[in-house]
C-alpha positions in Angstrom: 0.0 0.0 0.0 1.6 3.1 -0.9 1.8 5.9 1.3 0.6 9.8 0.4 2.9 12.6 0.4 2.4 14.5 3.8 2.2 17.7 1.9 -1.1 15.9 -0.2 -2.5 14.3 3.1 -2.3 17.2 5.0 -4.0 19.7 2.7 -6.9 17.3 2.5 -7.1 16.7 5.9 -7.2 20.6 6.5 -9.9 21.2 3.6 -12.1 18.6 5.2 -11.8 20.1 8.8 -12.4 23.7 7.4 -15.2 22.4 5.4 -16.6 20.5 8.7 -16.1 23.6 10.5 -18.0 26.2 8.7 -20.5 23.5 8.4 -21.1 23.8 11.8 -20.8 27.3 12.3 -23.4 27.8 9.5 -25.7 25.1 11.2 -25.1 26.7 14.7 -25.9 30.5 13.2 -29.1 29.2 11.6 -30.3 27.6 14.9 -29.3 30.9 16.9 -31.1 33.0 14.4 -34.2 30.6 13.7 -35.0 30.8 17.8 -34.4 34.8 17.9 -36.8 35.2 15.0 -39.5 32.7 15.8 -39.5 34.2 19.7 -39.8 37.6 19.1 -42.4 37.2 15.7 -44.8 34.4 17.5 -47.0 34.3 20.0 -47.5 30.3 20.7 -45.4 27.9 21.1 -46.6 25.7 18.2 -46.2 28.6 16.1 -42.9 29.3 17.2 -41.7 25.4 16.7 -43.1 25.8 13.0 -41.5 29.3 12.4 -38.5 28.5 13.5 -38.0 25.4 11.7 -39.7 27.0 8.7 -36.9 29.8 9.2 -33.9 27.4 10.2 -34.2 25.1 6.8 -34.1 28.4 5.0 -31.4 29.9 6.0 -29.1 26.4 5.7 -30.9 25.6 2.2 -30.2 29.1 0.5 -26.9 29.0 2.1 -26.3 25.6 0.5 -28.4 26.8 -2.6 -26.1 30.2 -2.6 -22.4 27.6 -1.9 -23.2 25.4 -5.0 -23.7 28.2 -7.4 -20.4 30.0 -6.8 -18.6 27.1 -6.8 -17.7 27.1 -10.7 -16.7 30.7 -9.9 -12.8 31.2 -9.0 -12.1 32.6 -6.0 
């Protein structure tokens, strides 16, 4: 089994974990956001749960929506 340069190895290894990370961050931001908004614009729990799911899935789907269409784009 041949081994991969460390140079190679290490620059995926980094890509993934930055990848991971803003992953997370954009997840974390979403949820954050999604309880602000649905808290201060509802009035009922229930509403609130369904806002604030309604809001979380949209701010990680445009995001997502938003990452894939400026990825043919160089930086």
């Amino acid at each position: 089994m041949a081994a991969w340069p460390a140079n190679l190895c290490h620059g995926v290894l980094n890509s993934l974990v930055m990848a991971i990370a803003h992953f997370n961050a954009l997840l974390l931001f979403a949820f954050f956001v999604s309880v602000v908004f649905a808290v201060l614009s509802k009035d009922t729990p229930r509403e609130r749960l369904i806002y604030g799911l309604k809001v979380f899935f949209a701010f990680v789907g445009v995001a997502l929506a938003l990452g894939w269409l400026m990825y043919p784009f160089p930086r």
